[in-house]
N, C-alpha and C positions, 0 to 999 in steps of 0.2 A: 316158748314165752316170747312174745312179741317186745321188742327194744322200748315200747313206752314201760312196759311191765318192770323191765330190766333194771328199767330207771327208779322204779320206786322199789324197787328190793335194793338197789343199791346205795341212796340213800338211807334206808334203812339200818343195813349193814354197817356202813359207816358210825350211822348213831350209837349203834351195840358197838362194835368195837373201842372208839371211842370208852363209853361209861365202863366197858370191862376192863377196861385200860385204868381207868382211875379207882375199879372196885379192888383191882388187885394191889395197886402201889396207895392204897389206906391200909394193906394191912391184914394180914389173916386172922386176927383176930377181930377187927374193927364190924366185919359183916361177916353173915354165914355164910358159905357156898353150898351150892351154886348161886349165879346169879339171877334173880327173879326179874322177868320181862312182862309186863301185861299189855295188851294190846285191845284195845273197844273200838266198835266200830258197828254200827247199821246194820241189818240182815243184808244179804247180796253187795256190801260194799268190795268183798273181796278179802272178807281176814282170812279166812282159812289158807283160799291160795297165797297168800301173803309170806303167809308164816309156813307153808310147807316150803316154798322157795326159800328162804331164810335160812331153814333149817338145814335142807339138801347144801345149799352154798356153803356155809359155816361148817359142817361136818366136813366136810374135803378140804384138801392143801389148799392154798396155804393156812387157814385158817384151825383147822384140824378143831374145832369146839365140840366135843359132845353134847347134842342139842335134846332137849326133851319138849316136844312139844302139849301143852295140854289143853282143854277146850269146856268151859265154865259149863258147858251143857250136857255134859258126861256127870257133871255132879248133881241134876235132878232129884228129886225127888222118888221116890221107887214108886208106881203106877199105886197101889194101895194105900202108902201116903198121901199121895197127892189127893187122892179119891178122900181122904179123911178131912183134907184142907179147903178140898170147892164144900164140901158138905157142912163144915163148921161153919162157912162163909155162905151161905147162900146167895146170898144179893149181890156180892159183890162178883161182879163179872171178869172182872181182871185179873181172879185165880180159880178162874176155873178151870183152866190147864194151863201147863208147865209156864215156864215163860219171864214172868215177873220174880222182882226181890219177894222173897217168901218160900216162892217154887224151889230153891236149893236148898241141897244137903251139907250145910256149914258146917257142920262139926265133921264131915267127913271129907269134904274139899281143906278144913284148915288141919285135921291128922295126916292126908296126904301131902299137903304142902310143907308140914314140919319135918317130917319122915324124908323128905328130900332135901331138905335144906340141912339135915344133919348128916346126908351122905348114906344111910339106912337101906337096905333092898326094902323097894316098894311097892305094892301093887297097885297098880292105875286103873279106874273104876272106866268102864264104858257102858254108854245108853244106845240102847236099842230105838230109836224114836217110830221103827215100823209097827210095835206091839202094840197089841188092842188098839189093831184099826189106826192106828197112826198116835192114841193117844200116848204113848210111850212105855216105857220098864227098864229100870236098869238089869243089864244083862247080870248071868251070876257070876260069883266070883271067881269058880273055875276059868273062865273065860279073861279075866283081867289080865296084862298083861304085865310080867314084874322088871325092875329096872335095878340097877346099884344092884345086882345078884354077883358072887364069885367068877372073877371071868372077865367080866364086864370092864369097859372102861366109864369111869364113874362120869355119871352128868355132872355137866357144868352148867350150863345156861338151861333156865326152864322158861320157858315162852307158855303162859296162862293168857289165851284171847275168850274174850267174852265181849257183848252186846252191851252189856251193865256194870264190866268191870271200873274201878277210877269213878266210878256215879258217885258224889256226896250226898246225903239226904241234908231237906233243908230244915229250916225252923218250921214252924206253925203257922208264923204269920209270912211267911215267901209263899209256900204252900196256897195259901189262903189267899194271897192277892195273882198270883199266877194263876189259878183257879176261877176265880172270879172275874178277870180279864178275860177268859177262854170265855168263860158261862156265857159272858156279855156278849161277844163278839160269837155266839155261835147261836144266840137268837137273834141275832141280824141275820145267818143265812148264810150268804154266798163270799160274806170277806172273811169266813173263818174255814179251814180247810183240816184244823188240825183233830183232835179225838178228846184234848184233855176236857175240855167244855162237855161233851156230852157224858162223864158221867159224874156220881153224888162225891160230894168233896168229901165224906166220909170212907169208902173207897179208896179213892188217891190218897185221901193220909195212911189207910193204912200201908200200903205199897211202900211210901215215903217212911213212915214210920220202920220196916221188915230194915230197909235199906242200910238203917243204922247200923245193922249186924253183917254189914258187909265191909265197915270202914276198915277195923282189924286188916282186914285182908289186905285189901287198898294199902295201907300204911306199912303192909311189908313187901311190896313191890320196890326195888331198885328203880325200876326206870317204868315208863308206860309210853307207849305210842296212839295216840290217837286219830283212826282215821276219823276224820271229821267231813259228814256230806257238807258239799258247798249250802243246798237245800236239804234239809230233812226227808221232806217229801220224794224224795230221789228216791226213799227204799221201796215204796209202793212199785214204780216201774224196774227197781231191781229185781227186787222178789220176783216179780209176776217173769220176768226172765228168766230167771233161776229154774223155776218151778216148770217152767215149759220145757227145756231144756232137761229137766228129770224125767219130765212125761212121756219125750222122741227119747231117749236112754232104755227108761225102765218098760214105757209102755203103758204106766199109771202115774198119778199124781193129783195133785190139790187142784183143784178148778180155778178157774182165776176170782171169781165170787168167794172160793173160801182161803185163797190169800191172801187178800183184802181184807177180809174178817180180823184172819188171822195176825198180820200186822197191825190190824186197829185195837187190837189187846195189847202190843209194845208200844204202839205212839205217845199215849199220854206219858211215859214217862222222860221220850225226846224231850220235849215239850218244858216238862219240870227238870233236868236235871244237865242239859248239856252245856247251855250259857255256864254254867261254872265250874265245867268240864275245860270249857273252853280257855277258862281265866286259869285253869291250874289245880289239880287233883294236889298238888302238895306245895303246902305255904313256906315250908322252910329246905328246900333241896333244889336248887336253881340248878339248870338245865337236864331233871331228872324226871322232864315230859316234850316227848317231837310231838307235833301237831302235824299235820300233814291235809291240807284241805282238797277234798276228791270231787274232782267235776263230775258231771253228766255224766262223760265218756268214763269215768274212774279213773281218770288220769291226775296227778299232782296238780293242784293249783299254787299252792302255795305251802310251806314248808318253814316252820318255826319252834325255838326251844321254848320252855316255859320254867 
């Protein structure tokens, strides 16, 4: 890990320690344990590594945290599902695979996060993303891997990063006017760079609309970290990084033409949902969101509570 890297795991650290510091002197009764962490952040910003460092630091002395980490895209939809959801939706292209609010399995990402929050042995669901051709599957349950079992020492902190975690959906009419500023500005041309313009606002609301079913969630986070791109548009040249970088690994991978595709199916909901990300996923728990603004280099720019 390179000492810029150090640097942002260690501020990090501090903020968990920190809120687990005040989750614990509210009270055992006050909130459940473990402590729920969510963390959102851009494709290729870097959460995964993020949060795997996190984890490895906080599980050792001194700290000694029993860390679970878990990742909103294990909760997919199972390949047949999903198959039933681009088919109900024909037109709309923003569920045709995985990806977008709708694409998850809610009621089974909010039984495993209850099961843990009451301390329960649980099984932890993981997605295959190579199956059918890259379309996905969740693996079977044999394969799931169980936690809080006899033996164990019980988790304490559960770290849930996801892309779209902390997203609020908006009204009708935000929706509608953020939509309508893309439209405009994207038949102009060349001063609009973003995805949410090019497609039918009917679409985007539905997305908007799935999203509602995500607030629950959202509202039982303890705390959230936000990596936040300086530019949005940073994930285009992240991805396309990433993805190369899987190709010298594996040998295969997404061409750069269907990276590009492929983040232009997440854009629109940058676009709709981050500005009030920005302002604060929760109105009433003051310093219970770090923002953290990631340059080019993925390095810290700036770094604030909300």
């Amino acid at each position: 890990m390179s000492s810029d890297s150090h640097e942002t795991v260690r501020i990090c650290i501090s903020y968990i320690l920190d809120r687990l510091r005040l989750h614990h002197e509210a009270g055992p009764d006050a909130r459940p344990v473990p402590f729920l962490l969510g963390v959102n952040g851009v494709q290729g910003i870097g959460k995964s590594f993020l949060v795997a460092s996190i984890a490895h630091s906080l599980e050792r002395a001194p700290y000694d945290v029993r860390t679970l980490v878990l990742s909103i895209d294990d909760f997919y939809l199972t390949h047949n599902d999903q198959l039933r959801l681009a088919a109900d939706h024909p037109d709309n292209p923003l569920i045709q695979h995985r990806g977008q609010p709708s694409t998850h399995d809610l009621a089974l990402l909010h039984s495993v996060v209850a099961s843990l929050l009451a301390g329960k042995e649980t099984s932890i669901p993981s997605y295959d993303k190579g199956a059918f051709d890259g379309k996905g599957d969740r693996k079977p349950q044999d394969q799931w891997v169980k936690v809080n079992v006899n033996g164990q020492q019980p988790v304490q902190l559960v770290i849930l990063e996801g892309w779209c975690l902390g997203f609020r959906a908006l009204d009708d009419a935000q929706v509608t006017a953020y939509w309508t500023d893309a439209a405009k500005r994207c038949s102009r041309g060349s001063e609009y760079w973003g995805r949410l313009g090019h497609n039918r606002l009917e679409d985007v609301q539905f997305i908007n609309k799935a999203l509602r079913g995500y607030d629950s969630l959202t509202d039982q986070l303890d705390a959230l970290i936000h990596l936040d791109a300086e530019d949005p548009l940073y994930v285009y040249d992240w991805r396309l990084e990433q993805e190369a970088q899987l190709r010298r690994e594996r040998g295969s991978g997404m061409t750069d033409e269907e990276v590009i595709n492929f983040v232009n199916g997440y854009y629109p909901s940058y676009e709709l949902f981050t500005d009030h990300l920005r302002t604060g996923a929760f109105n009433d728990r003051v310093g219970a969101q770090l923002r953290l603004v990631i340059r080019k280099d993925r390095l810290v720019g700036l770094a604030d509570q909300k």
